[in-house]
C-alpha positions, 0 to 999 in steps of 0.5 A, a space after each residue: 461490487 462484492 462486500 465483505 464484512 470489515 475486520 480492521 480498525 474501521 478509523 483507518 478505512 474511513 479515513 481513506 474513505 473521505 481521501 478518496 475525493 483528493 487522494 490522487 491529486 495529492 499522493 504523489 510519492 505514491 504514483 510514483 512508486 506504482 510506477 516504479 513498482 510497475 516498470 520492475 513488473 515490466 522488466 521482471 517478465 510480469 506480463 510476457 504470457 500472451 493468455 489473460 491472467 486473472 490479478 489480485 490488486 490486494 490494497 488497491 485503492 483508487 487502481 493505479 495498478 489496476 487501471 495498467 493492468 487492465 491496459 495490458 488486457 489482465 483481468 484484475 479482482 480489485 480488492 480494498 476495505 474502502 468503498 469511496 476508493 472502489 467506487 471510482 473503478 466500478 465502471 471499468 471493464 475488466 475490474 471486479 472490485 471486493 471490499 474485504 480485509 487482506 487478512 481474510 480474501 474471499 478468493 479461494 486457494 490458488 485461485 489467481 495467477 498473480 498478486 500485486 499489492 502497493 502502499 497497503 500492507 504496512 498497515 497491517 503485520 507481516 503474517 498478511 503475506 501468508 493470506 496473499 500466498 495463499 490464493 496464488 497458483 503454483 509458479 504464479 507471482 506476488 509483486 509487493 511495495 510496502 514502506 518500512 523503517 526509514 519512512 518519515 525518517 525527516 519528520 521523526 529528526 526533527 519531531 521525535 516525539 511527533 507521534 507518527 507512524 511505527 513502520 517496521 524494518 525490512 527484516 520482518 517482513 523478510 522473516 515472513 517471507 522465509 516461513 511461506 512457501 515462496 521462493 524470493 525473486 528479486 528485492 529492493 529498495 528505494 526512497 521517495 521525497 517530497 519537500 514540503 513548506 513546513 510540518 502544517 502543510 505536510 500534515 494537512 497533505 498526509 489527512 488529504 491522502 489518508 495517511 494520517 492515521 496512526 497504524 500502532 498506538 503510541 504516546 499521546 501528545 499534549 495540544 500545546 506541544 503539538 501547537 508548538 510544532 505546527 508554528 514551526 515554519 521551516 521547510 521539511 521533507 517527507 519521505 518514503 522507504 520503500 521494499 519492493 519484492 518480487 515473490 514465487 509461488 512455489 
């Protein structure tokens, strides 16, 4: 595995770190939106070249689109800052796994065909895309999967003050596209749910996944106001809103 020295906040990577032994027994919404993302990959042409293409998987965490990559015989530079999520791809053929942060690739100017990133952006502000593009071929594609505002949209109901985290609206990730050199293929949009037995159990599976770690500061909350909340024993959902983008490279 090549290692790159992190730069981002070193809280949110570890915390991906300890998930990364029950990350894909409790992500559910996020299997299923890879495989959305991948079946919009499949209708969109992704893989109708017979030649092997070299993919960047930016964000990709323990590879569930790696791994379906590597199934259509793609060679795939699987890129994330946690090293207890790589370590479950290090032995598959086909992968090259990179710890580094996205903003800064060790991969040089248009040196892959396509990227893929899924569930990963959003922890970062869109001026990212500009580092994606930039080692991507001419003609090649971004396929991109990020939640955005809307995401939590339950939660925050029902707990406004429930310090969660602040996803961005489409928009400014659409700004960021407008300033690269990409041309905007397709674009949209979809909500993942789950229902939960109440906001303890959906907590407790957010800290499972990695998820729980606040991505911009926000107001502390006082323990017996956040006590008060975890007695609260009515069902909840937890939602995702999802941007799925498909990108060229022009």
């Amino acid at each position: 595995m090549t290692v790159i020295k992190s730069t981002v906040d070193d809280a949110i990577w570890q915390a991906f770190d300890l998930a990364a032994p029950s990350y894909d027994r409790v992500s559910i919404l996020q299997r299923q939106s890879a495989e959305f993302l991948f079946q919009l990959m499949i209708t969109g042409d992704a893989f109708k070249s017979e030649s092997v293409s070299q993919w960047a998987d930016v964000g990709t965490g323990t590879g569930a689109l790696a791994k379906r990559l590597v199934e259509q015989q793609h060679q795939v530079f699987a890129i994330d800052q946690s090293p207890a999520m790589l370590a479950q791809l290090q032995s598959l053929a086909g992968i090259q796994t990179i710890q580094a942060d996205m903003r800064d690739l060790p991969l040089l100017d248009r040196s892959v065909d396509h990227v893929v990133s899924h569930f990963a952006l959003h922890w970062l502000e869109p001026s990212v895309l500009l580092e994606l593009s930039r080692i991507v071929k001419s003609n090649g594609m971004l396929w991109l999967a990020l939640p955005v505002l809307g995401s939590f949209a339950t939660v925050s109901a029902r707990y406004p003050q429930l310090p969660i985290f602040d996803f961005l609206a489409v928009e400014a990730w659409l700004q960021q596209v407008q300033s690269l050199d990409v041309e905007l293929v397709s674009m949209t949009q979809e909500v993942w749910s789950q229902p939960f037995a109440n906001l303890q159990e959906l907590l407790h599976t957010l800290k499972l996944m990695g998820g729980h770690r606040l991505g911009r500061v926000q107001e502390p909350v006082p323990p017996a106001q956040f006590r008060a909340w975890l007695r609260d024993h009515k069902p909840i959902t937890l939602e995702y809103q999802v941007l799925y983008m498909q990108l060229r490279k022009r």
